[in-house]
C-alpha positions in Angstrom: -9.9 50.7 66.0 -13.3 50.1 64.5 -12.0 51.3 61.0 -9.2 48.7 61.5 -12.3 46.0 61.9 -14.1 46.8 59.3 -10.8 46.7 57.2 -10.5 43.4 58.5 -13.8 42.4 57.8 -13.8 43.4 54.4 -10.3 41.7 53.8 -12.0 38.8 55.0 -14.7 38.6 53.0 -12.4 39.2 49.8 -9.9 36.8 51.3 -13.1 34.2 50.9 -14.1 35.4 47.8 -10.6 34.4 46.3 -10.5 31.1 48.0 -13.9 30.5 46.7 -13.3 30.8 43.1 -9.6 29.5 42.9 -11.6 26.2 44.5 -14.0 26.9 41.4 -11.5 27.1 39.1 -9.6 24.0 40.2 -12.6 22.3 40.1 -12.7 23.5 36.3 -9.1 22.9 35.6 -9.8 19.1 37.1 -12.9 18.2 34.9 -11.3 19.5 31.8 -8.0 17.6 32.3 -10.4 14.8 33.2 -12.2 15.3 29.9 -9.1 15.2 28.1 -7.1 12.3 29.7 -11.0 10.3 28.3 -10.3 12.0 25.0 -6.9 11.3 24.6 -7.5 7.5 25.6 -10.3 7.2 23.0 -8.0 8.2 20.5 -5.4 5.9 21.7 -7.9 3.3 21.3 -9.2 4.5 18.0 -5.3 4.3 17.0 -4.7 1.3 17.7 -7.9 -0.2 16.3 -7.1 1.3 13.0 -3.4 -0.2 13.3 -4.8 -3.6 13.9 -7.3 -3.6 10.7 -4.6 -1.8 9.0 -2.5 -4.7 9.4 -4.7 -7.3 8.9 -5.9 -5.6 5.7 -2.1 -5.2 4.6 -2.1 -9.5 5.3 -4.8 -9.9 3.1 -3.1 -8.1 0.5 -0.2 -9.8 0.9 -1.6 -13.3 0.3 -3.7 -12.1 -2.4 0.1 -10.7 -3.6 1.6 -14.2 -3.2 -1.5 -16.0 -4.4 -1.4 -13.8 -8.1 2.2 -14.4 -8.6 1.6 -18.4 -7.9 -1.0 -18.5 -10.9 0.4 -16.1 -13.7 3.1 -16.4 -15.3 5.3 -12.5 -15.4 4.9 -10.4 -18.7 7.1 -11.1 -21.4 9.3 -7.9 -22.5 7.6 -5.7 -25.2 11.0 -6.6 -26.9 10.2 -10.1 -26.7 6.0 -9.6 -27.5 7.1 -7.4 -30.5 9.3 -10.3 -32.0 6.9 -13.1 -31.7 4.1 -11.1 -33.5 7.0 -10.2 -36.2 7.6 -14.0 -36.2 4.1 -15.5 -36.4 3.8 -12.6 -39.1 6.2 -13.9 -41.3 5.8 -17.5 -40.8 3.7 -18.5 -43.2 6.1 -16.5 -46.0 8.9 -18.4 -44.4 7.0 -21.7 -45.0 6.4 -20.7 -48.5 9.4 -20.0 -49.3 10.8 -23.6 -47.5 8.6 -25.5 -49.4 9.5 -23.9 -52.3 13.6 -24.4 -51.7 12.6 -27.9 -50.8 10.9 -28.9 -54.2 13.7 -26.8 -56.2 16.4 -29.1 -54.2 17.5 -32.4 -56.6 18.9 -35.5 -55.7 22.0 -37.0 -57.4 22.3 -41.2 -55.9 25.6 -42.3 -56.9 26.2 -46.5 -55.9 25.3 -45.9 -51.8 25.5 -42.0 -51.3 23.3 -39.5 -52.3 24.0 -36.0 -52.8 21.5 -32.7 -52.9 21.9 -29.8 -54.7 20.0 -26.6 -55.6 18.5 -26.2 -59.1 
């Protein structure tokens, strides 16, 4: 009978043993999920702070978008920039050359009409 005490006993004692560190280890398991659950809402936080300046910052952009396009006029084609610079090139010749077909044209005035001709 006494070897079925001490049996007892010792069970006992290991029976405590468990309980005692599964009650540690919950503890554990509770201050880490605790620590988490903090972490996780700081992030949250930290999420939605950056998706607020993110979205004001995109605003600002925005108007400074709309405010751009208000003052300047859009690019003009290259097409478009290449012919005006051929243009202003050759004005001048073109002038030259009107003035010249101007003071070559003559002038016939026959009773009220008059009629021009080359030369």
């Amino acid at each position: 009978m006494s070897s079925f005490f001490t049996q007892e006993i010792r069970l006992s004692k290991r029976h405590e043993e468990i309980v005692s560190q599964r009650l540690m280890l919950l503890q554990q398991m509770e201050s880490k999920c605790g620590d988490q659950n903090k972490e996780k809402a700081s992030q949250i936080q930290a999420a939605e702070t950056a998706f607020k300046r993110n979205l004001s910052l995109l605003k600002d952009i925005e108007a400074a978008e709309k405010s751009l396009q208000t003052r300047i006029q859009p690019l003009p084609l290259p097409e478009v920039v290449s012919l005006e610079v051929r243009i202003l090139r050759n004005r001048d010749s073109l002038l030259g050359i009107s003035r010249r077909m101007y003071s070559q044209m003559g002038t016939i005035s026959f009773r009220k009409s008059t009629i021009s001709y080359w030369c």
